[in-house]
Every structure is written in C-alpha cells, then in structure tokens.
C-alpha positions in Angstrom: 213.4 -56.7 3.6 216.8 -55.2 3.8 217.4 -55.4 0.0 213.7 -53.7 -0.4 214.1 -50.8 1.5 217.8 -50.3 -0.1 216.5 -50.8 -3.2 213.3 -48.1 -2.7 216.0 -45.6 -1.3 218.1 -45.9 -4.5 215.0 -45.7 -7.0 213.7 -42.5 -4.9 217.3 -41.2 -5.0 217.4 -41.9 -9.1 213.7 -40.4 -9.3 214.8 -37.0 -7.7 218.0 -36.5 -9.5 216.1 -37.1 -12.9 213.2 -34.1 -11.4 216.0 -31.9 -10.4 218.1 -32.7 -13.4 214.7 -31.8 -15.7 214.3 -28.5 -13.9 217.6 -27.3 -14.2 218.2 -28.0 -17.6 214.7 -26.0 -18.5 216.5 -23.0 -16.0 219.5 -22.9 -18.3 218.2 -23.8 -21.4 214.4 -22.7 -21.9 213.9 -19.7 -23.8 211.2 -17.4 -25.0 211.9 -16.4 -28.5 210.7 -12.6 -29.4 211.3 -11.6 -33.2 214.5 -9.0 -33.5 212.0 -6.3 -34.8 210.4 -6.6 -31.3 212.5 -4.6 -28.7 208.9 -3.1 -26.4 207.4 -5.4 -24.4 204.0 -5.5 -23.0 203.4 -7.1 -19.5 200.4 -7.0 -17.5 196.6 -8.8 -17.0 193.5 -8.9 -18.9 193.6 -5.4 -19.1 196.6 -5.0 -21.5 195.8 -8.5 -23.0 192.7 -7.4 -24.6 194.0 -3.4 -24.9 197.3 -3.7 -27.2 196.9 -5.5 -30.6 200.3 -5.8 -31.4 200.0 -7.0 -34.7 199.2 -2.8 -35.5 202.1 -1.7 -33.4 205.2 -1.8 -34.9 208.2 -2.9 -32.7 205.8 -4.4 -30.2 205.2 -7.5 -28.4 202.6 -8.0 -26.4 203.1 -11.2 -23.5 200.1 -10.0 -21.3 198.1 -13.0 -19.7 194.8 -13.0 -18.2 194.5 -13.8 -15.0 198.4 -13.2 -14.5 200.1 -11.8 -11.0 203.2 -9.5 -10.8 204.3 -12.9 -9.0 204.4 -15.2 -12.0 205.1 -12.1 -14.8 208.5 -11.1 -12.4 209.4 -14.8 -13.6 208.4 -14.6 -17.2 210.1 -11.1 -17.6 213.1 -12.3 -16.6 213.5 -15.1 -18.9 212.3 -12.7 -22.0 214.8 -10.5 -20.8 217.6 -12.7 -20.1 217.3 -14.4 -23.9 216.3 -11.4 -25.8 219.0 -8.6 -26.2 216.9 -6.8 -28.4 214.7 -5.8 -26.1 215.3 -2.4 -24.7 212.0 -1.2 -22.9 209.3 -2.9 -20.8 205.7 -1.2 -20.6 203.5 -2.3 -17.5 200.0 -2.8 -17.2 199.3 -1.4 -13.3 195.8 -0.6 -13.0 193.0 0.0 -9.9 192.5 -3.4 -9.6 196.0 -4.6 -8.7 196.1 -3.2 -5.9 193.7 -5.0 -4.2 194.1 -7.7 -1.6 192.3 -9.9 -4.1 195.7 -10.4 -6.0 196.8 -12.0 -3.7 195.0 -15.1 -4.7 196.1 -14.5 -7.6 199.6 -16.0 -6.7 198.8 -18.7 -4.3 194.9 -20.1 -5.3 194.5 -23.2 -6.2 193.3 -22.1 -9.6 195.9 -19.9 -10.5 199.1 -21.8 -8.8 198.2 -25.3 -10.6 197.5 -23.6 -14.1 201.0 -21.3 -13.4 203.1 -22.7 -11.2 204.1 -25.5 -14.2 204.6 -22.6 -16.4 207.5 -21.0 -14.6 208.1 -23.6 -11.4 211.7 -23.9 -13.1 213.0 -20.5 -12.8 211.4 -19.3 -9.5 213.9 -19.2 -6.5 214.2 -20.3 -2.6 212.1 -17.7 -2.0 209.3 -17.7 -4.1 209.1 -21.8 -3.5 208.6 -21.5 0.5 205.6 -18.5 -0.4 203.9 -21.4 -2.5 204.3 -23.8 0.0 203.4 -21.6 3.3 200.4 -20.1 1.4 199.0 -23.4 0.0 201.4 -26.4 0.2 198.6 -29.3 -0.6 198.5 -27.3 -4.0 202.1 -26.8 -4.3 202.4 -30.6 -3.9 200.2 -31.0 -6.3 201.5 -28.6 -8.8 204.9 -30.1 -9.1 204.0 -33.3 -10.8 202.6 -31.0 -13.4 205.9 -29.2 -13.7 207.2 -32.5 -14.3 204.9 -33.1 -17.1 205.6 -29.2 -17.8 209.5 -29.7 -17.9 209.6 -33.4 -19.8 207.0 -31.5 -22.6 210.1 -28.6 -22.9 213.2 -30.9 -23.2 211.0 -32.0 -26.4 210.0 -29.0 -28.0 213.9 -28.4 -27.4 213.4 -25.9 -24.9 211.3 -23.2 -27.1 208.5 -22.1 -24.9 205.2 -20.8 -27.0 202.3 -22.0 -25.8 199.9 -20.1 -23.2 202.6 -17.4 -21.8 200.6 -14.9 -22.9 199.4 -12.3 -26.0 196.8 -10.4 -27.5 193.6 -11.5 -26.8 191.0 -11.2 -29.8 188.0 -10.1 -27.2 184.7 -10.0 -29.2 182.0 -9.8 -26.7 180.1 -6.6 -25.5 178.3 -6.2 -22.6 178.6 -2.7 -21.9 174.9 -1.4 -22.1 173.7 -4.4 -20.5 175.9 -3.8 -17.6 175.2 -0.2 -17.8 171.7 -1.1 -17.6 172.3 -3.0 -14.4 174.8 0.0 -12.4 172.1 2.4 -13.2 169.3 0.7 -10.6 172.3 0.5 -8.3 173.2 2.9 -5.4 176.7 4.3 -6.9 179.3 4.9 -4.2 181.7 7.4 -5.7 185.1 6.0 -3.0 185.9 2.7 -2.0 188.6 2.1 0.4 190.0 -1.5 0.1 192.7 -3.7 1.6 195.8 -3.7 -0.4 197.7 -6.7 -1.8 201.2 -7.0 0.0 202.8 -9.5 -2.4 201.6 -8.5 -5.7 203.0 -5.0 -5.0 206.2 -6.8 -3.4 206.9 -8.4 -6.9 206.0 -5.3 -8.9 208.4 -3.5 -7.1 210.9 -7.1 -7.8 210.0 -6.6 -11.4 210.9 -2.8 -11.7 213.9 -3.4 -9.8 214.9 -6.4 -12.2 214.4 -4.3 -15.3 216.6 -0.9 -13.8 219.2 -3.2 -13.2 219.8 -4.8 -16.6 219.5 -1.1 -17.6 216.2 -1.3 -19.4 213.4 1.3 -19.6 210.3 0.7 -17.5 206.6 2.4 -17.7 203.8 1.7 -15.7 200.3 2.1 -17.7 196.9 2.1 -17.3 195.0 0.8 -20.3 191.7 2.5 -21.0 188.8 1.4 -19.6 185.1 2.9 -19.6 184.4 5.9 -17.4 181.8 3.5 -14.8 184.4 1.4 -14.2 183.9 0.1 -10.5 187.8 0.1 -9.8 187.9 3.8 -10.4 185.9 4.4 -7.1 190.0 3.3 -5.4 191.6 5.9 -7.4 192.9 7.8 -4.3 194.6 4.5 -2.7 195.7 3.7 -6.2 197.4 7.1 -6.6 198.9 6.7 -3.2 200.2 3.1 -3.6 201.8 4.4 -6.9 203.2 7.2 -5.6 204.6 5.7 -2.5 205.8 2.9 -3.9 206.8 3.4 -7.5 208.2 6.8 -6.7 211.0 6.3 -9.6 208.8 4.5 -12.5 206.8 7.5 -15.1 203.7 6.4 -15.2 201.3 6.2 -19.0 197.9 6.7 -18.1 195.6 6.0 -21.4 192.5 4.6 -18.8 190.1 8.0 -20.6 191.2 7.1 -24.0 187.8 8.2 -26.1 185.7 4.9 -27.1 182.4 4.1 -27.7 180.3 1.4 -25.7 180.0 -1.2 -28.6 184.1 -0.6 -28.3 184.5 -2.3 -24.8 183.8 -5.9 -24.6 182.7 -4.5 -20.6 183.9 -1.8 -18.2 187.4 -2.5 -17.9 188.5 -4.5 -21.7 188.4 -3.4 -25.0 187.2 -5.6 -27.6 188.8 -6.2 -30.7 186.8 -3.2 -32.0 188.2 -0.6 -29.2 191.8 -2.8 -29.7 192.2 -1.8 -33.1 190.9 1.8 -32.1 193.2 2.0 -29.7 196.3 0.4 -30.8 196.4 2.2 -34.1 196.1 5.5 -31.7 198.7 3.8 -29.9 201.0 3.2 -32.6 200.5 6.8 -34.1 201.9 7.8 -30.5 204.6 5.6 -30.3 206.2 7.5 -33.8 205.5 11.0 -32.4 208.1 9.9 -29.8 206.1 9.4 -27.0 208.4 7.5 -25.1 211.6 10.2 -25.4 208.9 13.1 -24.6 209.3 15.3 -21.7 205.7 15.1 -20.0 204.1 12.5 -21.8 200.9 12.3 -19.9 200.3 16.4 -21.3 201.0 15.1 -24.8 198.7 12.0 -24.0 195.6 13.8 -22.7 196.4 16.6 -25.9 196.4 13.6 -28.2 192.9 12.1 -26.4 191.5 15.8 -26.2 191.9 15.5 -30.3 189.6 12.6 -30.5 186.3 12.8 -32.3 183.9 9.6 -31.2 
C-alpha cells in the first residue's frame, strides 16, 4: 500500500510537470504570424468581424472574432503584439453593445470559457486564472484538459497558431426587412438604461493601456450598423462610459456609414455586400490619411455626407 500511494504521488508529480512544462513552452514559444505588409490591426466582435474585409484594405489585418470579450482579445493582442514588430497601430471595435452587463458572460459562460479558455489559457496570468475560477470553476476545471489537448496540438504545429483566432467573416445572409417588418408592430422605446459590464470594460481599459505602453497607436471604432439598431437606444450611457473611461483613446465612429438594407446581413453586421461597400470606403480613407488627420470624425461624416445610396 505504501509503494502504491508513493508511486501515485510520483506519477501525479510527473503528470503536472509535463502540463506545466506544455504551457510554458506555448507562453514562450507560440506565435501568431501577421504578413510584414500588415502593420493595422483590427480587434473587436462580430461587429468588426463581418465590417472589415481586409483582403480590400491594404496594410490591414483583420483578427476580430465573434463572440469574443475584451477579456480573451487583451490576451490575443498581446501575443500579436509581442511577435510582430511590424505592427504599429491597433484599431478597436467598441460599440453599444459592449457595454452591457451581458459581456460579462461573455468571459466566464460556460460556452464562451470552454471554446476560449484553450485558445489563450497559456498566456493569461494569476489574475485572470482566479476570475475563471471564482466566476465558474466547474468550467474552469473542465476547460483545462482542453488546453492540454490545446497545448499538445501547438507543440506539433511547431508553435504557429492559425486556426479560429479570428478574421473576416464572409456574412451572406439578410434579414433586414424581415426584422424591420417585425420592429415596426413593436412599441419603439427611443432610451434604454442598462447595467454596465465591470470586467469587459476593466480589460478594455488593460488592453489600451497594454498598447500605449509598447508605444503603439490605439482607436476605438464603431462599425456601421443600420439606423433601428436596438443598441443605439444606450447611446447616452455609451457616450458616458467612453468618455469617462477612455478619456485618452480618439474614437472612429463609422456606425451611419450610408448602406442599403440588402447590405446588412441584420441591424448591427454587414454582409459581404455592405463589407465590400464599406471596406473599399474604408480603404479610400485610410490613403487620404485618415489616421494622421486632425479631426477625423469631421472628415469622416464629410466623407459619409458624400455618399450616394
């Protein structure tokens, strides 16, 4: 019996220095690889997944990912940052719907930690763990014998990470006028006050600070989404939490960019139509300087103002 519980100990012990010695190795070693052409980033949600089409924007990369809190891209940005010199500025996706307590769930659901948690489990810190496991620690127990599986599938693909971190999405539904159909036998509410998220903004405000201090440029944006959006009805709280919170940060807004119904796959994505639309718009922007200008939101709404639909 003696022999059997020494020999359990030292198997356990030999177990968890393999785990740790997979996780550390994908720490140091995993990388996400962004072509040298590439030196803007795109980070964000579904919004700015479906919005920026970066195969029409040159010097572009878009890594949005649906579904994705500022708690998991904080993680993601850091390793694009930390193995891609070349890239110099960092564009944002922060729109009405991030603010709300919602996000939240975003981070520590059991949906959204099991698919995401394997992803970027490796590079998180003390601090991050302990939220996991005080918000949902049967899931977080779960979780890390997918970031095994996660970690072992790494070490093979020699440390290149590709798959499922995020792009542009080819969206090729459209359900605007059905929806529209439905809001118009609805009673409209023209505010909404909501609960705000606490951590989602708490790691927006992580990621900023990340970015300033390696000395890289940071936007927030709104991409554009159709003028019955629901989330608009928070736009005082969302001005609020921006400006109380992101005091330092310029922020894009392109949410009234001109489109046409059968351009929006619903009320707040483009489809591929609108993403084309857009991101050639986008790109014509991008050469005018829009980034060095002065007041870019007045050459923005000048530039929408222009737009024939």
């Amino acid at each position: 019996m003696r022999n059997f519980i020494i020999n359990l100990i030292v198997f356990i012990f030999i177990l968890l220095c393999c785990l740790t010695g997979l996780l550390l190795l994908n720490r140091y070693y995993a990388y996400i690889p962004v072509n040298n052409n590439k030196h803007i980033l795109i980070i964000g949600h579904s919004h700015s997944e479906c919005a920026y089409n970066d195969s029409l924007i040159n010097g572009v990369k878009n890594f949005s990912k649906s579904g994705e809190s500022y708690f998991y891209s904080y993680f993601k940005t850091k390793l694009l940052i930390e193995k891609n010199p070349n890239i110099n500025t960092v564009l944002i996706e922060f729109s009405n719907n991030q603010i709300e307590s919602s996000m939240d769930n975003w981070i520590w659901g059991e949906k959204h930690m099991s698919y995401r948690f394997p992803q970027y489990g490796s590079f998180m810190d003390y601090n991050s763990y302990s939220l996991l496991w005080h918000k949902n620690s049967k899931c977080f127990l779960n979780s890390l014998k997918f970031l095994t599986k996660h970690n072992i599938k790494n070490v093979l693909k020699k440390f290149k990470l590709k798959e499922d971190i995020g792009g542009y999405f080819y969206l090729e539904r459209n359900k605007t006028d059905s929806l529209l159909r439905v809001i118009s036998t609805m009673p409209q509410l023209k505010h909404k006050t909501i609960e705000l998220s606490k951590y989602n903004i708490i790691y927006l405000k992580k990621t900023i600070e990340y970015l300033l201090d390696k000395k890289k440029k940071v936007f927030l944006i709104r991409s554009p989404m159709h003028n019955m959006y629901e989330g608009f009805r928070n736009e005082q709280q969302f001005q609020n939490v921006l400006k109380n919170n992101f005091p330092e940060v310029e922020f894009i807004d392109f949410s009234h960019f001109k489109l046409l119904n059968s351009e929006f796959g619903d009320l707040d994505h483009l489809n591929y139509k609108g993403a084309a639309k857009f991101s050639i718009w986008f790109n014509e922007l991008l050469k005018k300087g829009l980034l060095i200008k002065k007041d870019k939101q007045r050459f923005i709404d000048s530039e929408i103002n222009d737009i024939r639909v």
